[in-house]
N, C-alpha and C positions, 0 to 999 in steps of 0.2 A: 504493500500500500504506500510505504514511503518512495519506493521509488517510483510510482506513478504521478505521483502530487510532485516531484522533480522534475518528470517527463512533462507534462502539462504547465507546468512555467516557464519551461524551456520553449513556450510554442511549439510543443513536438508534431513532428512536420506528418498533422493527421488531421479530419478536419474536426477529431472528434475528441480532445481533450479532454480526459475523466478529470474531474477535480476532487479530493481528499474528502471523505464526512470530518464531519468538523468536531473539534473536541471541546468540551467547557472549559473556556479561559481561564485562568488563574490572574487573580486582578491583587493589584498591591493599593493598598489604601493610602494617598499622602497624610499625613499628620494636619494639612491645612484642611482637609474635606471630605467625605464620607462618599464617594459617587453610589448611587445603586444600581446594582448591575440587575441586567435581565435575561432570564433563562436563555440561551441560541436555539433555535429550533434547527432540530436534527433534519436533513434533507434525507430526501431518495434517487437517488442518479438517475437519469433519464437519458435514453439514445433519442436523440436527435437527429431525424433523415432530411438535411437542407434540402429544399427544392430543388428539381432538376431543369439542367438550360434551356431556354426556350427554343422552339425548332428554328432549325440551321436556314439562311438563306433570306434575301431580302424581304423588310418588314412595308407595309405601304404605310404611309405617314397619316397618324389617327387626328381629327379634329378637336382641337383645345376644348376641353372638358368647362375652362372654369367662366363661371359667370360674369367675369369681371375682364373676357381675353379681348373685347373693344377698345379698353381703356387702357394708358402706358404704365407698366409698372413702374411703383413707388420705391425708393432706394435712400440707403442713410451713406450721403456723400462726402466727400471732404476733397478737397482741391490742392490744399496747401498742407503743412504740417504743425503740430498745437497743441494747446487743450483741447482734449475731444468735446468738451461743451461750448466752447468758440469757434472749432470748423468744420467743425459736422452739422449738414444738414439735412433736413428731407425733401427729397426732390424726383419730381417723374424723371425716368430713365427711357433711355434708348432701348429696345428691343428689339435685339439682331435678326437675321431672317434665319431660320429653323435650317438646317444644314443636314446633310447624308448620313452623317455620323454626330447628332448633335442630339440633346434630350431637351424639352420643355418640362423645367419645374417650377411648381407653387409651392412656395417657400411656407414654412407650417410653422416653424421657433428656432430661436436660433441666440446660443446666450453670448455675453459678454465676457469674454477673458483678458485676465493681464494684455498676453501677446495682442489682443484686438487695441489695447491701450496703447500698450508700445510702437506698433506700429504706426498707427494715427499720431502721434509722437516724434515718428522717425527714430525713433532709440532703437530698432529690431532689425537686424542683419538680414532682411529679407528685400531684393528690390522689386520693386513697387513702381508703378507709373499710373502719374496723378493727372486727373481726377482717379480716384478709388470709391469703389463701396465697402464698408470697414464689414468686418467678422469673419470667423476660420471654420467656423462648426454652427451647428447647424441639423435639420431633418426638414424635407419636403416631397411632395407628392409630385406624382411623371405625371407631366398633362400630355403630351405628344412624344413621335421620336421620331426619327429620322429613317428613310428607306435602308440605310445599310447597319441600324442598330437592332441588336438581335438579342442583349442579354437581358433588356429591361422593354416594361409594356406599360402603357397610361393607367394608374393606381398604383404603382411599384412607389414602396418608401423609398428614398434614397438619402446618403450624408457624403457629405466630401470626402474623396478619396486624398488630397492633399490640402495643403496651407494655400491661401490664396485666393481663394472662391469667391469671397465677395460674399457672405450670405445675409447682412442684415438690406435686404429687399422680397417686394410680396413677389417675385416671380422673375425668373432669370433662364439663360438658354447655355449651357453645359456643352463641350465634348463629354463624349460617353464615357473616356478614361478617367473621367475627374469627379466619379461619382462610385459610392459604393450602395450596393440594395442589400437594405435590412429588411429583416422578415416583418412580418405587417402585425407580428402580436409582441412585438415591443414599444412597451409605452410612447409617448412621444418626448417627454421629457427625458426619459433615458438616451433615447435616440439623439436626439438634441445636441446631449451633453455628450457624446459616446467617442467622438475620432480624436479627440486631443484627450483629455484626463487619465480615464481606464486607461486606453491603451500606452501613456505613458505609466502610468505603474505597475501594469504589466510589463511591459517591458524592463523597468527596473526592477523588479522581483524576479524576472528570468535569463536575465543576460550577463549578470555581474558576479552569482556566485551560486552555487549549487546548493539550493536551501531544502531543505527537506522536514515533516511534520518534528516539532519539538524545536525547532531553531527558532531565533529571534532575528527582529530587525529593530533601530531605532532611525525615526524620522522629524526632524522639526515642521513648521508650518504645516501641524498634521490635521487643523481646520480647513484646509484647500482643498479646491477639487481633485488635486491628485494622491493627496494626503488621504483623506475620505474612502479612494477608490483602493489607496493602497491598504488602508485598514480594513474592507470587506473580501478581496482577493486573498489575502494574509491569512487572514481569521476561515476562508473556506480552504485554503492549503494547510492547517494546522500551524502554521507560523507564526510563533507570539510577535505580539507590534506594541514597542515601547514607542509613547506619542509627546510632542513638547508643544505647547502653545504658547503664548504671551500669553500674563496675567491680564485679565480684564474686569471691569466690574462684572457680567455677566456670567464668570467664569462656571459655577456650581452648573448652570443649564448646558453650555458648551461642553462640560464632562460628559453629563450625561446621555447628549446627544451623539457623543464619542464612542461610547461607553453600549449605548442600546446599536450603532455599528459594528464591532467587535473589536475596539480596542482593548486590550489587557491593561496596561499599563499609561496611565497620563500625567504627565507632570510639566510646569512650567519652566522656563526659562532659567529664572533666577534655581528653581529647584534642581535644575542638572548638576549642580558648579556644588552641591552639597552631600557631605560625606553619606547623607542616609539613604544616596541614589546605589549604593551596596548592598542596600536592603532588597531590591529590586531581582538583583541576581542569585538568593538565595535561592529561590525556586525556579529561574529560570537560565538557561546558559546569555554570557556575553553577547551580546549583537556580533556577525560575522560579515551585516550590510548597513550602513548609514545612508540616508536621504537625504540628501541638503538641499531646501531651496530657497534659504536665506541669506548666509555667509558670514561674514565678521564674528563676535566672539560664541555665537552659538555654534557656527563650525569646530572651534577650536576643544570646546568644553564637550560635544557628541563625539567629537573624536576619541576622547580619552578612555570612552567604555567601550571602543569597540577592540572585539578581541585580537591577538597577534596574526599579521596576514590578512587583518580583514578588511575590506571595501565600503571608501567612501565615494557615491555621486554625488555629482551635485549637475542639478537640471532648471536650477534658477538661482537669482539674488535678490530678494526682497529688497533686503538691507542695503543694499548697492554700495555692499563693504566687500573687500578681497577675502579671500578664501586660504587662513595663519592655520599655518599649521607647526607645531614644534619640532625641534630638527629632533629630535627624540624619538619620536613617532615611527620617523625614517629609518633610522640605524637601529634600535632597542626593540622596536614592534613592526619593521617591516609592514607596513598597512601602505594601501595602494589607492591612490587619488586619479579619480575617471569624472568624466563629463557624460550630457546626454543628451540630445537635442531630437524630438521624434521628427519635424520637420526631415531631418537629417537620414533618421534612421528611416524612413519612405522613399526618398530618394535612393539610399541602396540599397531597398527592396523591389524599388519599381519594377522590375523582372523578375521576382520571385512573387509572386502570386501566391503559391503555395504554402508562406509562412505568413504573408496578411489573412489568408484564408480561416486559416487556423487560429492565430490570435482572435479575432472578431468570431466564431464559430465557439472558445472559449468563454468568452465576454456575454454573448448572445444564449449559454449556456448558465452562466451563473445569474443574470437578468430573470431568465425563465424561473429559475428557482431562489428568487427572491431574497439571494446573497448578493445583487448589486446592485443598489436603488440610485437611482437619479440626486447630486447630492441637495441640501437646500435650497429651494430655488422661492425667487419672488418672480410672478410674471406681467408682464408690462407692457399694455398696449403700444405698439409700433409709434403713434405721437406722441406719444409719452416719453421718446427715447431720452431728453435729455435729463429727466429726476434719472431713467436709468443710469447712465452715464457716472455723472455724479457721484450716487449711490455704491459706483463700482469701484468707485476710488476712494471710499474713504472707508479710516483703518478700522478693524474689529467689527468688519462688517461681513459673516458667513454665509448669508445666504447671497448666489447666484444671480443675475437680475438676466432676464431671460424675454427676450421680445418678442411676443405673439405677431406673427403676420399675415 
């Protein structure tokens, strides 16, 4: 059984990744707070038969399904680079003429992430040609498709197969490559939220270290959406997940919201840096993976409990502080400092199909059985985009802001 829950982190290259039954956490109380933990409910594995591809050979092109295909689709623009509530605006968009290998989609939700910020920003190593329509992710519905698309039909969910799409608009026209089709009984929120978060913490749960049921990981900004994903991935692999947050007024709710996810262990900031974080590892072994998506001295203070030989990423910087690490670490504890960008990691999978397949067939697996939920979200009429905005930037703020279109 352990090494199945291995095999299936690894994205093993099948489409049909078992995932571990889950065991009851073992939870460490801080001395600041009582969290109450809630029973996990036990799953039952289920084979899942993906749909089969649509027949082979040219499709004729269906007529626009949606009641509004008269009128120009509506889009959140930005021309220049800024504050996103200063140069983002809404405004009717150009709608390309539907193409051989091209999809009409109506756009359904589509949330706001850091990178959506960054970018609109210019801070995001990604090039860009302005005017832009801001967001990366995203789920919407196939209203037409082009004579020579064969793998999708009008009704097919679809979410962005890469960074770049453009999705905060009600309706957009796609190459066929730049789309991936989710089965139609995953939520829409989940879908929504699906091509960026999970599958970056999937991927950092299977690419960095060979974790197996009974291991641990520690990760800061583990209120995020990757944080989130990686505590219910974790928690259905048997893998304990020690979580750090900032203190907040709020904090006792944010536990327990953590807490009824499958975190084991959560502690703050300031609580890493103290000697009664030994307490922690009594019943559980040393972390052998840290998560970093902050930098500056919280990198430095998770560094220290992870054990000899073992792997820190780091996949973001909150703190837009550099990433100390003690020359100690190096030579005494041999631990190994890696990076991770999924943008990145899509691009050298662009030809491997077969391990996107798999990951998303995983994902689309622990959804079904109600180990991956969608994480907080608030949703928010498309005119409304700039309270969302707003909203997305400021600090101790966990729930999601998610634009209905």
């Amino acid at each position: 059984m352990q090494r199945a829950a291995a095999r299936a982190l690894r994205g093993a290259r099948t489409p049909q990744a078992r995932i571990p039954q889950l065991r009851t956490p073992q939870v460490w109380t801080p001395q600041v707070w009582t969290p109450q933990l809630r029973t996990p409910q036990v799953w039952t594995p289920q084979v899942w038969t993906p749909p089969g591809p649509s027949p082979p050979g040219p499709s004729p092109p269906v007529r626009l399904r949606s009641a509004a295909a008269g009128t120009p689709p509506l889009g959140l623009l930005y021309e220049r680079h800024g504050e996103p509530a200063a140069v983002v605006q809404l405004k009717d968009l150009e709608e390309p003429k539907l193409g051989d290998c091209d999809v009409s989609v109506k756009m359904l939700a589509a949330p706001i992430n850091p990178a959506d910020i960054n970018m609109i920003q210019g801070a995001y190593p990604l090039p860009l040609s302005l005017p832009a329509v801001g967001g990366n992710e995203g789920v919407g519905e196939v209203l037409e498709v082009g004579r020579r698309v064969t793998a999708l039909k009008p009704g097919d969910r679809v979410i962005p197969a890469d960074t770049g799409l453009g999705t905060w608009r009600t309706r957009g026209v796609f190459p066929e490559e730049m789309l991936l089709k989710v089965p139609s009984d995953i939520p829409v929120l989940c879908a929504a939220t699906l091509s960026v978060n999970p599958c970056t913490a999937f991927r950092l749960l299977a690419d960095f270290e060979s974790l197996a049921p009974g291991d641990s990981i520690i990760q800061n900004a583990a209120n995020s959406g990757v944080g989130q994903a990686v505590i219910q991935i974790a928690r259905a692999s048997g893998i304990k997940t020690v979580n750090v947050v900032r203190d907040r007024p709020d904090l006792p709710k944010l536990v327990e919201r953590l807490m009824a996810l499958g975190a084991d262990h959560i502690i703050t900031e300031e609580m890493l840096r103290k000697p009664e974080m030994k307490d922690i590892f009594k019943s559980i072994p040393r972390p052998r993976l840290a998560l970093n998506c902050v930098g500056g001295k919280s990198t430095t203070e998770m560094l220290r409990h992870l054990q000899p030989k073992g792997t820190m990423v780091t996949y973001g910087g909150m703190a837009k502080q550099p990433v100390m690490v003690p020359v100690s670490a190096f030579i005494f504890r041999d631990v190994r400092l890696r990076g991770f960008w999924m943008t990145q990691w899509r691009k050298d999978h662009a030809q491997d199909q077969e391990s996107v397949a798999a990951m998303m067939d995983a994902l689309f697996q622990l959804i079904r059985r109600g180990q991956l939920t969608a994480p907080a979200c608030t949703e928010v009429p498309l005119q409304d985009y700039r309270a969302a905005l707003e909203a997305s930037m400021k600090p101790f703020v966990s729930s999601k802001q998610i634009l209905l279109l």
